[in-house]
C-alpha positions in Angstrom: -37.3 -58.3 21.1 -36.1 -54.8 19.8 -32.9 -53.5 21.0 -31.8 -49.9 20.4 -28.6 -48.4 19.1 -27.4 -45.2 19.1 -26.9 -43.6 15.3 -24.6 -40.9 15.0 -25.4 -38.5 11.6 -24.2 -35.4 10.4 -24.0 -33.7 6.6 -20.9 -32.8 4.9 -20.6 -31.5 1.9 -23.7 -33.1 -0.2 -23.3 -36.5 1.8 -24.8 -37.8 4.9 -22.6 -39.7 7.1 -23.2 -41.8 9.9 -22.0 -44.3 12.6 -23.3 -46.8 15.4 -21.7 -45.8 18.6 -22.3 -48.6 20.3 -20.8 -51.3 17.4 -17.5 -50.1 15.5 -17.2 -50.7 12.2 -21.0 -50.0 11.2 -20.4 -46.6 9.3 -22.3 -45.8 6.4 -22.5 -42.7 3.9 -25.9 -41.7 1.7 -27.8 -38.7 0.0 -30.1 -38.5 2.3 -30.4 -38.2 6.1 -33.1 -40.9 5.2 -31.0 -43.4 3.0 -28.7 -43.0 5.7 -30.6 -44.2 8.3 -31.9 -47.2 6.5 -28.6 -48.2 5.1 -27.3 -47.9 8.6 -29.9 -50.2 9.9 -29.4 -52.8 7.1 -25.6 -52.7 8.2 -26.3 -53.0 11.7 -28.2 -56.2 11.5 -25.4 -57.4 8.8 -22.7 -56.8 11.1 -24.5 -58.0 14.1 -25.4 -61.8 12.2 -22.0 -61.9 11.2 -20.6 -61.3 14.8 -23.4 -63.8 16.5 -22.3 -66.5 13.6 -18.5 -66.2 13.8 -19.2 -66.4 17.9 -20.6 -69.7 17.4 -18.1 -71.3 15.1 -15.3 -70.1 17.6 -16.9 -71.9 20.4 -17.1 -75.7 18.4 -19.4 -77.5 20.4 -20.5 -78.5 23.3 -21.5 -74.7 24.4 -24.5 -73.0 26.1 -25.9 -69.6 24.9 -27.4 -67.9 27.6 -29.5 -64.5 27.0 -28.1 -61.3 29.6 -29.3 -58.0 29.9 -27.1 -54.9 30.7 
């Protein structure tokens, strides 16, 4: 299942920087509009495994995950 986020880019200077909106902390700075976006990707799916495993170790055991849509 895909999910989409929403990447915000802009140049300054020389640099590309960029942001997920949706997940703070997952900023990223490149080259190129095109390292950006991939960098930002990688660091989305780093950030998002590190949530979804420090999640489970809070909980202990004896929990339910349960998939929800918004």
């Amino acid at each position: 299942m895909a999910h989409e986020y929403t990447a915000i880019i802009k140049q300054t200077g020389k640099w590309w920087i960029g942001w997920i909106e949706e997940v703070p902390g997952v900023n990223c700075q490149e080259a190129t509009q095109e390292e950006l976006v991939e960098s930002l990707k990688i660091t989305l799916r780093e950030a998002l495994e590190f949530n979804r495993q420090e999640a489970i170790y809070a909980a202990g055991s004896d929990f339910q995950e349960r998939r929800i849509a918004v």
